[in-house]
Structure formats: structure tokens, C-alpha cells
Backbone as numpy.savetxt, mean C-alpha at the origin, in Angstrom:
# Nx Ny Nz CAx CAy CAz Cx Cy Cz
-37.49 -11.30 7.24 -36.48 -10.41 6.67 -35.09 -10.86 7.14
-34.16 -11.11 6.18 -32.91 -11.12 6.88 -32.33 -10.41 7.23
-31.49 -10.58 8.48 -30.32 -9.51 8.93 -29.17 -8.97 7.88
-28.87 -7.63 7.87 -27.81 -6.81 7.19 -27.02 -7.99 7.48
-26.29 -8.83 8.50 -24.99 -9.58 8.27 -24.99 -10.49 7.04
-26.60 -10.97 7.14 -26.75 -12.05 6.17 -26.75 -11.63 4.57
-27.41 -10.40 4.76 -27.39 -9.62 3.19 -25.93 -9.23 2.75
-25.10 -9.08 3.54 -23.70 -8.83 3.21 -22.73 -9.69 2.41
-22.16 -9.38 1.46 -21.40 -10.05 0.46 -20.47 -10.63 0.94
-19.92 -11.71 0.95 -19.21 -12.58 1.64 -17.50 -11.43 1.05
-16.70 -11.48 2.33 -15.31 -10.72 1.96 -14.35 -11.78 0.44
-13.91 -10.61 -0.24 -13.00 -11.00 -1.38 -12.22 -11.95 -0.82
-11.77 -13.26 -1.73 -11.15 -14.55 -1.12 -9.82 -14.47 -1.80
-8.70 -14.18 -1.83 -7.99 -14.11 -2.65 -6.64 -15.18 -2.05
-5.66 -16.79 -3.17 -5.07 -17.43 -2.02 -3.95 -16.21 -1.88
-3.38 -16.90 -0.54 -2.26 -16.75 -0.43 -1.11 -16.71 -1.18
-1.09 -17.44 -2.00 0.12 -17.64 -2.82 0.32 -16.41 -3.52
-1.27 -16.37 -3.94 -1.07 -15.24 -5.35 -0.89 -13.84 -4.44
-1.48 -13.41 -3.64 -1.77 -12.73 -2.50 0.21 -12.32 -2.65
0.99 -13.20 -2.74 2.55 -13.01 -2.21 2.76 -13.21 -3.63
2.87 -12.99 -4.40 3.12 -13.23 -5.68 2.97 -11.87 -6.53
1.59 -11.30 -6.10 1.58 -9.66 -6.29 2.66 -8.71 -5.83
3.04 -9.33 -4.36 3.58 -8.53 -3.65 5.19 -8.71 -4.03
5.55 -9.75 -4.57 6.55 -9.49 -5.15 6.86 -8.67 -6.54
5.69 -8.92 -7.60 5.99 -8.28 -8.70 5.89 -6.59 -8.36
5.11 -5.88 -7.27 5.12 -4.98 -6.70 6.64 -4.10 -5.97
7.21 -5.30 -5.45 8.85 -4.94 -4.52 9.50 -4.74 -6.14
9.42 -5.31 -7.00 10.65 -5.25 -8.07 9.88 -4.26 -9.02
8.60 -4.29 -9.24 8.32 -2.35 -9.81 8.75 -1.53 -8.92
9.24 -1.69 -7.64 9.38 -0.62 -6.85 10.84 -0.30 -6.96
11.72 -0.96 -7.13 13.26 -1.06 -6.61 13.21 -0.90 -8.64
12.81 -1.18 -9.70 13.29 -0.55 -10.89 13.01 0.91 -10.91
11.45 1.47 -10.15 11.49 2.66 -10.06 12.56 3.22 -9.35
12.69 2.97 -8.28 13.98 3.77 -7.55 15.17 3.76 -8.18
15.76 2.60 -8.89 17.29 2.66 -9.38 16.67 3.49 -10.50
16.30 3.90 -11.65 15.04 4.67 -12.11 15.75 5.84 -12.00
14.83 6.33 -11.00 14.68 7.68 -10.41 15.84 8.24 -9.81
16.34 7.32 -8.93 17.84 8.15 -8.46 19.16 7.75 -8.85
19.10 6.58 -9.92 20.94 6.00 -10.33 20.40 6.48 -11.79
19.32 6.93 -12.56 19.55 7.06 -14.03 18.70 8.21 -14.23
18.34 8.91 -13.35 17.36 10.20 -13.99 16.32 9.75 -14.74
15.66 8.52 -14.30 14.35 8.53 -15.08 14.44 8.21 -16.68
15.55 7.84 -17.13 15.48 7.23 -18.65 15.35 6.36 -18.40
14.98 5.03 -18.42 14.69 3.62 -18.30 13.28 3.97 -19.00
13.75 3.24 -19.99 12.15 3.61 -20.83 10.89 2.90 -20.01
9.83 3.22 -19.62 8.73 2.44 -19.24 8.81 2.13 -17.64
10.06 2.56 -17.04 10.44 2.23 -15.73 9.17 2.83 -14.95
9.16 4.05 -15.36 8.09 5.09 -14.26 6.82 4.61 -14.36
6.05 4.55 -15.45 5.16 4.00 -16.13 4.32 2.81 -15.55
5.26 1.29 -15.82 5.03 0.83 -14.61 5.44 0.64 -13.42
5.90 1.51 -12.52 5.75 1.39 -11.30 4.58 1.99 -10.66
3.68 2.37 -11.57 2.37 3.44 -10.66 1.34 2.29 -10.44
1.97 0.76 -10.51 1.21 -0.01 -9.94 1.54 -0.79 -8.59
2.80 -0.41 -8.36 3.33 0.18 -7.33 2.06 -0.12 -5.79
2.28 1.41 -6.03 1.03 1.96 -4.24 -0.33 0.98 -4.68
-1.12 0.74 -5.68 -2.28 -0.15 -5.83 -2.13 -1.31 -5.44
-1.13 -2.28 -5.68 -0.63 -3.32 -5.48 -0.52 -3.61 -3.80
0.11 -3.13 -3.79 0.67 -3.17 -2.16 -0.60 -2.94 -1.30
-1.31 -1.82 -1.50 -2.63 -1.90 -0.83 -3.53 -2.74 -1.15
-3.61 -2.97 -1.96 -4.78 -4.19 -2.62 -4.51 -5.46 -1.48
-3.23 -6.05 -1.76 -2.97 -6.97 -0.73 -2.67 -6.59 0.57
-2.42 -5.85 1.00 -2.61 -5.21 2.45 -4.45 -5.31 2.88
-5.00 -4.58 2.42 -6.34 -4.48 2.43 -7.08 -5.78 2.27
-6.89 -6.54 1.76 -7.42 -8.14 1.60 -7.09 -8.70 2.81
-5.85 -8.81 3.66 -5.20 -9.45 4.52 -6.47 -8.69 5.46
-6.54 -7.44 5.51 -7.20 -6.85 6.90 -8.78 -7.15 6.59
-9.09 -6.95 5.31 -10.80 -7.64 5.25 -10.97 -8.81 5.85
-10.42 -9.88 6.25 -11.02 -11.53 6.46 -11.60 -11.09 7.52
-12.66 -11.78 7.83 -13.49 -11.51 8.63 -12.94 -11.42 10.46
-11.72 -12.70 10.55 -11.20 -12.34 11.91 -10.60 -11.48 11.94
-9.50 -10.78 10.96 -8.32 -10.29 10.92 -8.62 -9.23 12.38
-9.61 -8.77 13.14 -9.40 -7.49 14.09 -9.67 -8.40 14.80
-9.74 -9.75 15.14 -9.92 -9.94 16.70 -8.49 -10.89 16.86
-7.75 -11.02 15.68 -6.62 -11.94 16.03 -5.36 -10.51 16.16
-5.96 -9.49 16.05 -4.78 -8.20 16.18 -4.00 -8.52 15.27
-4.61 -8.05 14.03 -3.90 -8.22 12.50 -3.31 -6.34 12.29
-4.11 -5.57 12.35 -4.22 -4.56 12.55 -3.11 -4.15 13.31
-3.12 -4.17 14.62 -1.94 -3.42 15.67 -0.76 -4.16 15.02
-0.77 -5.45 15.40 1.04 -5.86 14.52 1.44 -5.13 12.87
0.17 -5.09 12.19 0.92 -4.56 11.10 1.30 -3.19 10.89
0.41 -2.83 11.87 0.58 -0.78 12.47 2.35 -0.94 13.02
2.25 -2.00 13.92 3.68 -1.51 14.48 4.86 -1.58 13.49
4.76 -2.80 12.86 5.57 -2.98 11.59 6.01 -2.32 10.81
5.14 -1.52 10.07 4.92 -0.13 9.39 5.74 0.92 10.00
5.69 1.34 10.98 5.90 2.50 12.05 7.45 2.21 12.10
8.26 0.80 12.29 9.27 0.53 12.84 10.03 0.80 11.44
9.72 -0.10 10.04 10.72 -0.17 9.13 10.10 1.69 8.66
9.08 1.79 8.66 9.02 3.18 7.65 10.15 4.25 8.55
10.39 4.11 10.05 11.27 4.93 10.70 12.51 4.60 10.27
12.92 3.51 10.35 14.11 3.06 9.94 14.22 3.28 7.90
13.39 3.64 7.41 13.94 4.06 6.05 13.71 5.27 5.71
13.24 5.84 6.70 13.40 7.76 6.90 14.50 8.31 6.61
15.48 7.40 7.46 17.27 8.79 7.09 17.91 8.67 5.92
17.61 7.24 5.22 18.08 7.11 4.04 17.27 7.38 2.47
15.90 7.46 3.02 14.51 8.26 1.83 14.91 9.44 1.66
15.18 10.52 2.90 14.96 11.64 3.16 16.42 11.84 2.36
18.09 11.52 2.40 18.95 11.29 1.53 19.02 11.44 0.29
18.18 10.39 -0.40 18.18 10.13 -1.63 16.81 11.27 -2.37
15.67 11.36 -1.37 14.80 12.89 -2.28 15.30 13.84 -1.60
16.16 14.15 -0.81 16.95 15.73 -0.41 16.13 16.46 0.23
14.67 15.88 0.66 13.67 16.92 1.30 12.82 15.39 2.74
12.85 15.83 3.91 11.70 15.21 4.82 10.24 15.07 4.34
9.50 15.65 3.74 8.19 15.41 3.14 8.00 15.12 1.83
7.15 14.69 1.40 6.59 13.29 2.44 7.37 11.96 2.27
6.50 11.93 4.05 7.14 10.54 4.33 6.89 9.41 3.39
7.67 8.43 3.48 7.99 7.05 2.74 6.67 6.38 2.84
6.49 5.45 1.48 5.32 4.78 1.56 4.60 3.71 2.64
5.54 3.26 3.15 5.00 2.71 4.46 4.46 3.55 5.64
4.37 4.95 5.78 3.62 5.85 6.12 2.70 5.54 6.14
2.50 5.67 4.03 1.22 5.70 3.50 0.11 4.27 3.86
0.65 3.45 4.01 0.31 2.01 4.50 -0.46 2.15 6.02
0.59 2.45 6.75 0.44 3.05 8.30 -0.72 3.53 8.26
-1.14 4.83 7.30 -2.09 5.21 7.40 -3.91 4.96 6.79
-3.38 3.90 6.36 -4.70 3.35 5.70 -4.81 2.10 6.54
-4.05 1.70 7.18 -4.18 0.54 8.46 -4.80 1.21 9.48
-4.37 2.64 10.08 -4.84 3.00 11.18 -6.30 3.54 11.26
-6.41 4.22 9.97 -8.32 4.24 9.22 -8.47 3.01 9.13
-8.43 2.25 8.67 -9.30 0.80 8.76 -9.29 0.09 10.01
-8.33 0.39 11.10 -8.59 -0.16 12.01 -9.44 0.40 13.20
-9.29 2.15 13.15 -10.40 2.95 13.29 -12.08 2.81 13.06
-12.60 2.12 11.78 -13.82 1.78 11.11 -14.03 0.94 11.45
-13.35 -0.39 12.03 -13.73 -1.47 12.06 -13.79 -1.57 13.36
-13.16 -1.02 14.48 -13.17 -0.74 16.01 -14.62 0.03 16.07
-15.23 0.80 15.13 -16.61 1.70 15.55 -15.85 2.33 16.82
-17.40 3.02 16.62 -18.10 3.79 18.11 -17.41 4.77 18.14
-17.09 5.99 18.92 -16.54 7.55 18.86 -15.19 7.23 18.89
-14.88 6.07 19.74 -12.92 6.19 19.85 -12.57 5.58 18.49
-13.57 4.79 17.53 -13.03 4.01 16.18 -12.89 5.56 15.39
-14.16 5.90 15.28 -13.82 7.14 14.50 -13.25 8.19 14.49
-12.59 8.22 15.78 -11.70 9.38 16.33 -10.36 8.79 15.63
-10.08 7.62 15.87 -8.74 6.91 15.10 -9.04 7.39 13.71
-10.11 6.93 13.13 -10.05 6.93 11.94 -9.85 8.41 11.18
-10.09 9.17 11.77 -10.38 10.97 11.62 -9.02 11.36 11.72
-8.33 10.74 13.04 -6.98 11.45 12.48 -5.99 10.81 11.60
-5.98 9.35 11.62 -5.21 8.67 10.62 -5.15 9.15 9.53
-6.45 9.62 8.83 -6.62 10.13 7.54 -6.30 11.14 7.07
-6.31 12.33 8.61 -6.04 13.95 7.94 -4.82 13.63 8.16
-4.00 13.43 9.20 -2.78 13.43 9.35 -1.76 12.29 8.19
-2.02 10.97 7.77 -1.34 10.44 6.53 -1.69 11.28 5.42
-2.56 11.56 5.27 -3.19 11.80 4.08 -2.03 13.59 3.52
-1.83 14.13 4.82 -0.92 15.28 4.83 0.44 15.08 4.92
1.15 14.01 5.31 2.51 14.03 5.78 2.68 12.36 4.58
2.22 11.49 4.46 2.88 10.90 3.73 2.53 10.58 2.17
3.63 10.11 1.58 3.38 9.70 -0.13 2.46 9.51 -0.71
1.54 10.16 -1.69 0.42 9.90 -2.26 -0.59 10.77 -1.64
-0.19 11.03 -0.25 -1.15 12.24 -0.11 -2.34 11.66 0.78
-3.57 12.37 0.37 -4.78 11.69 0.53 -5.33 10.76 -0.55
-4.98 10.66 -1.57 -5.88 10.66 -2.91 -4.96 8.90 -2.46
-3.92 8.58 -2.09 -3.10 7.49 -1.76 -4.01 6.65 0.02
-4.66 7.39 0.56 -4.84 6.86 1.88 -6.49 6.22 1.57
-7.12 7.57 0.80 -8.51 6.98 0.46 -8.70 5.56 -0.60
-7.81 5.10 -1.67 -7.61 4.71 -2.23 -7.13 3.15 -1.63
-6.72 3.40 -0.33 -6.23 2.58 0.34 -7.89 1.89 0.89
-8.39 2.86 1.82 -9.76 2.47 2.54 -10.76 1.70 1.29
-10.35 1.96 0.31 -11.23 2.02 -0.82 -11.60 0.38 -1.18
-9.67 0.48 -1.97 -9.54 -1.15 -1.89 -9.86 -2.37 -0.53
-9.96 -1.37 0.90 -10.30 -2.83 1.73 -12.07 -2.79 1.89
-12.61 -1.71 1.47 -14.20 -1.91 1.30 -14.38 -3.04 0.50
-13.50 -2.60 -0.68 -14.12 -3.69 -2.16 -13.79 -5.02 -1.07
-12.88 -5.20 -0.61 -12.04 -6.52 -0.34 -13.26 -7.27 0.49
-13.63 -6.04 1.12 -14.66 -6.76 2.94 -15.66 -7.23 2.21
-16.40 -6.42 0.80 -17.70 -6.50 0.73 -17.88 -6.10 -0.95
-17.27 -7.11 -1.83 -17.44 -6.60 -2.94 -18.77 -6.33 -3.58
-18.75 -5.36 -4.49 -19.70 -4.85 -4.71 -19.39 -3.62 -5.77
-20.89 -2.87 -6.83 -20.36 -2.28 -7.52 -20.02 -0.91 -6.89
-20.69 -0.36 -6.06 -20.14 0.64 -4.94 -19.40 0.95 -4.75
-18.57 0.06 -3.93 -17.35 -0.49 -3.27 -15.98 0.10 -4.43
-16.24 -0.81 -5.92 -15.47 -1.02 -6.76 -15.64 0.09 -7.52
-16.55 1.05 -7.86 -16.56 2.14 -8.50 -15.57 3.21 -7.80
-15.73 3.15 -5.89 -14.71 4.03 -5.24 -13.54 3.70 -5.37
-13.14 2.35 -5.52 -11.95 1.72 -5.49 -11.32 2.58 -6.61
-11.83 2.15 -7.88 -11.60 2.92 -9.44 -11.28 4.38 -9.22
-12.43 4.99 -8.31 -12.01 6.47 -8.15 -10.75 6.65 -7.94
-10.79 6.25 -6.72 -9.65 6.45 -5.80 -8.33 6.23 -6.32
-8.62 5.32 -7.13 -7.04 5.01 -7.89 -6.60 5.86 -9.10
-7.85 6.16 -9.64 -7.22 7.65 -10.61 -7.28 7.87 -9.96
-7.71 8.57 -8.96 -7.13 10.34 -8.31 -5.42 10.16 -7.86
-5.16 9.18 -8.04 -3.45 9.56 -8.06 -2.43 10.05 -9.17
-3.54 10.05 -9.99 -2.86 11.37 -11.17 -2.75 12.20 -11.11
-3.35 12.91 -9.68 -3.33 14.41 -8.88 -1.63 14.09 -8.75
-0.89 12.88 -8.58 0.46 12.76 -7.59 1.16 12.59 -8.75
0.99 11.69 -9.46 1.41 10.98 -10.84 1.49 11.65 -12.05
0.85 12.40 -12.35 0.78 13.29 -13.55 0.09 12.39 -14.58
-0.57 10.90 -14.52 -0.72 9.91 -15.45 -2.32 9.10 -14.59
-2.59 8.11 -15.35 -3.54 7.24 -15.22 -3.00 5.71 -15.20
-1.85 5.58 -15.15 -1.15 4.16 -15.25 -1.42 3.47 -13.88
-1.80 3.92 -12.65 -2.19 3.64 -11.79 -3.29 2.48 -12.04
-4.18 2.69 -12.74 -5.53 2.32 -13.45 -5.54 1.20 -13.83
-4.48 0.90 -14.45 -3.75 -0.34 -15.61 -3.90 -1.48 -14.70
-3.04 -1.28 -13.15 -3.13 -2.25 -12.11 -4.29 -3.23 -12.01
-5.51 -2.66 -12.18 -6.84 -3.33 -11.31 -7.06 -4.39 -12.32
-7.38 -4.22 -13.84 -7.67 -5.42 -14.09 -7.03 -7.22 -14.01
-5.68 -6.52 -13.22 -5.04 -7.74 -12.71 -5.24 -7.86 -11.31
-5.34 -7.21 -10.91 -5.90 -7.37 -9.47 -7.50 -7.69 -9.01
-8.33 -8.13 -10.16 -9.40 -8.74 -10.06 -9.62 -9.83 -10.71
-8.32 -10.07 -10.93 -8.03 -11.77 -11.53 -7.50 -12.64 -10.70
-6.84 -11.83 -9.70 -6.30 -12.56 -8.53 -7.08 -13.52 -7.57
-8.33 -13.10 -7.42 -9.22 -14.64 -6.91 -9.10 -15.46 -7.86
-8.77 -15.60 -8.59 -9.41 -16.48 -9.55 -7.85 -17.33 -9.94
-6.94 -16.87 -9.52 -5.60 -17.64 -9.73 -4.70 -18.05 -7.97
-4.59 -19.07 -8.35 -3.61 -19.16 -7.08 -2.23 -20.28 -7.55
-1.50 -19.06 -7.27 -0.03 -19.28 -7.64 0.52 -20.52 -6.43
0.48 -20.37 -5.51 1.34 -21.11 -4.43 2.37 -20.59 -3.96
2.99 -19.41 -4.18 4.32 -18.93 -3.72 4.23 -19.15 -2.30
5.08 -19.10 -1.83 5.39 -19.30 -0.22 5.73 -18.35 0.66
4.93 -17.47 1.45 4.92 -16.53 2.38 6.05 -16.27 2.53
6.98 -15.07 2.54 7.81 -14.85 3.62 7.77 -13.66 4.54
7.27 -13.51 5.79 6.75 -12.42 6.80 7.48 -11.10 6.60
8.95 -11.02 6.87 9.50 -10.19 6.88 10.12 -9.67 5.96
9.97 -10.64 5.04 11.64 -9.82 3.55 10.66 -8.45 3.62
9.72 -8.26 3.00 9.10 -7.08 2.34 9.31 -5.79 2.86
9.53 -5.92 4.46 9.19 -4.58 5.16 10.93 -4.61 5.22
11.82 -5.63 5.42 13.33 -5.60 5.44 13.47 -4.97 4.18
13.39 -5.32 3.52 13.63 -4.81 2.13 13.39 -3.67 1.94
12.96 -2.80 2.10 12.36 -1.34 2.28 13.40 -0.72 2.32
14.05 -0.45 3.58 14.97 -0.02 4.33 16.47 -0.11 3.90
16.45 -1.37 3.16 17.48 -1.80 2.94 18.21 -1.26 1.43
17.09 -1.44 0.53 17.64 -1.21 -0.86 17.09 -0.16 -1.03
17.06 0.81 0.26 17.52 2.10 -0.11 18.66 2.94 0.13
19.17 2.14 1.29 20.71 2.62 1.82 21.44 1.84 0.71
21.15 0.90 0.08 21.90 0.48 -0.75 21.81 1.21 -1.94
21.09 1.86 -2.37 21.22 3.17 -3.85 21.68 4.33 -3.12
21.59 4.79 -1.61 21.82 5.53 -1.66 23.45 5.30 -1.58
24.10 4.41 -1.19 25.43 4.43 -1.02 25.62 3.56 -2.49
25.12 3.67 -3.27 25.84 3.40 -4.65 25.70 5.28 -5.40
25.21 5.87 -5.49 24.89 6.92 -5.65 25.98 8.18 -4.67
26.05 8.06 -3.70 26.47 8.89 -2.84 27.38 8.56 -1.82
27.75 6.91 -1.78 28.57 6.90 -0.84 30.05 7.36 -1.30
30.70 7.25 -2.09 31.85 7.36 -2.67 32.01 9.05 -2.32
31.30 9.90 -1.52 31.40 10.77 -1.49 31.82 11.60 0.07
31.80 10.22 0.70 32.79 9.85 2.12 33.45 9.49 1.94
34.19 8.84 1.37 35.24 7.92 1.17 36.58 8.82 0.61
């Protein structure tokens, strides 16, 4: 009989390139939604629409990065926890600005918190699942997307670790249920490109930090196109 390791589906392979290639078409649905939402009131025809691929995107490749089989013994996990924690603080005073309310927190929260459940599950034993127990009630309550955004998260790095139809049916769940947040199913639209992504590799060229800089940044920048003139 073989061992469960051996019966296990080898983790989703997806390159790099394309891997950063998502993640850019993801930053620029994100920054049309925002100029969008707070410099035009949401007329930009189709702006909102697609950006609800947005939160899928970003986790999809988040969640791939943390499936490879080393990613928890090279401390992929804690650096990207801290990362998260540092820019999502630093784009708190200027989020909280531009939606006029503290809750919920900014999507790198939501990130935060599907890193700290997956790094919870994959640590085991009572202290993994103690991580994982509160990561979930607590993101799942305080930041963007909610829960229906954190499970959705765990969802996509199952499929990633161990594809499968299981795996990929929760994934699917999980990603409608953000029409609980969304009012829509455009969320949905995302996946069949995001299971094309093994299968293409672009070559783009990593860059570590723009993504989480960027966060922070081009939001003080709408918010002071929007509102700065109002110090001045």
C-alpha cells in the first residue's frame, strides 16, 4: 500500500513569470477600481465589474507561492505575515480617509489573514490550530471581504497544495460567496484564467516590493487628489 504522501497530488506548478504577470493585471484592476470608486462615483463603465477579480487574483498567487512544498521551512509564511502587517498599517490612515469609516480593514488584512490560517494548518498540532482558529474568526470579522474573502483564500491554497476536484469545487464555492460582499458573481469570471496559468509562462520579471509599496502609496495619492486641495 502506498503512503498518503505518495497518494498526494503533486502541488499546482505555476512559472513565475506568469505568477507576476497576474499580479500585475490584478494592481491595475485595483487602482481603476479605486480612481472608480472615489475620483468618479463609480461611472467608469465596467470599472467595478472587473475589479471583483481583484481579491481572487491576488490570493490565487499568494496561495501558490505558500503551497510549494518548502515554502514553511524556508519561512515564506512569517516574512510575508510581516509584510502584510507593515504596509496594510501604513495604508490604514489613508483607506480609512478615503471610505470615511475604520472597518473593515484594507485588503492586505485580508491577505494577513489567510497567511496566518495557512500558516496555522500547515504548522499542525494544537498551537497550528489555535493560529489557525483565530486568524480566521478574527480576519474574517475585521477585514475586507469578510469571511467569505479569508475562506476563499484557504480555499485557493488547498487547490494550489493538492489539486483536485474537492479542493476546486471549494475553491469555486468560496469565490461566489463573495457576492454576499459584491452584490454580483463577477468574482467567478477570474478562475477560468487562473487555471490557465500553469499552462502559460510569461517571463515577467519579479519585483519583491513594488506591490505591497504600491498599496500605500496610490492611495495617499487619490486621496490627496480628491481631498488634498482642502488644506491648502
Amino acid at each position: 500500500m502506498r503512503s498518503a504522501t505518495l497518494l498526494r497530488r503533486a502541488p499546482l506548478r505555476v512559472p513565475d513569470g506568469t505568477l507576476e504577470a497576474l499580479k500585475w493585471v490584478a494592481l491595475v484592476l485595483m487602482l481603476l477600481d479605486h480612481v472608480d470608486s472615489w475620483l468618479f462615483g463609480r461611472m467608469l463603465p465596467g470599472a467595478y465589474q472587473t475589479a471583483r477579480w481583484v481579491a481572487p487574483v491576488f490570493a490565487f498567487v499568494l496561495a501558490c507561492n505558500l503551497a510549494r512544498p518548502d515554502a514553511l521551512a524556508r519561512g515564506v509564511h512569517v516574512r510575508v505575515m510581516r509584510r502584510l502587517a507593515l504596509f496594510g498599517l501604513l495604508a490604514t490612515p489613508p483607506f480609512m480617509a478615503l471610505v470615511g469609516r475604520w472597518w473593515p480593514l484594507n485588503i492586505l488584512f485580508l491577505l494577513l489573514a489567510g497567511v496566518a490560517t495557512v500558516y496555522g494548518l500547515e504548522r499542525g498540532g494544537w498551537v497550528g490550530i489555535a493560529i489557525a482558529g483565530v486568524a480566521f474568526i478574527v480576519g474574517g470579522l475585521l477585514a475586507e471581504y469578510f469571511y467569505p474573502g479569508v475562506a476563499m483564500f484557504v480555499a485557493a491554497w488547498a487547490f494550489c497544495r493538492e489539486p483536485g476536484l474537492r479542493h476546486f469545487l471549494a475553491w469555486v464555492l468560496f469565490t461566489a460567496s463573495l457576492a454576499l460582499v459584491n452584490g454580483n458573481f463577477w468574482a467567478l469570471s477570474a478562475i477560468p484564467v487562473l487555471l490557465l496559468a500553469p499552462r502559460i509562462d510569461l517571463g515577467v520579471p519579479r519585483l519583491r516590493w513594488v506591490f505591497y509599496a504600491f498599496y500605500p502609496v496610490h492611495l495617499v495619492a487619490i486621496w490627496w487628489i480628491r481631498d488634498g486641495h482642502k488644506l491648502l
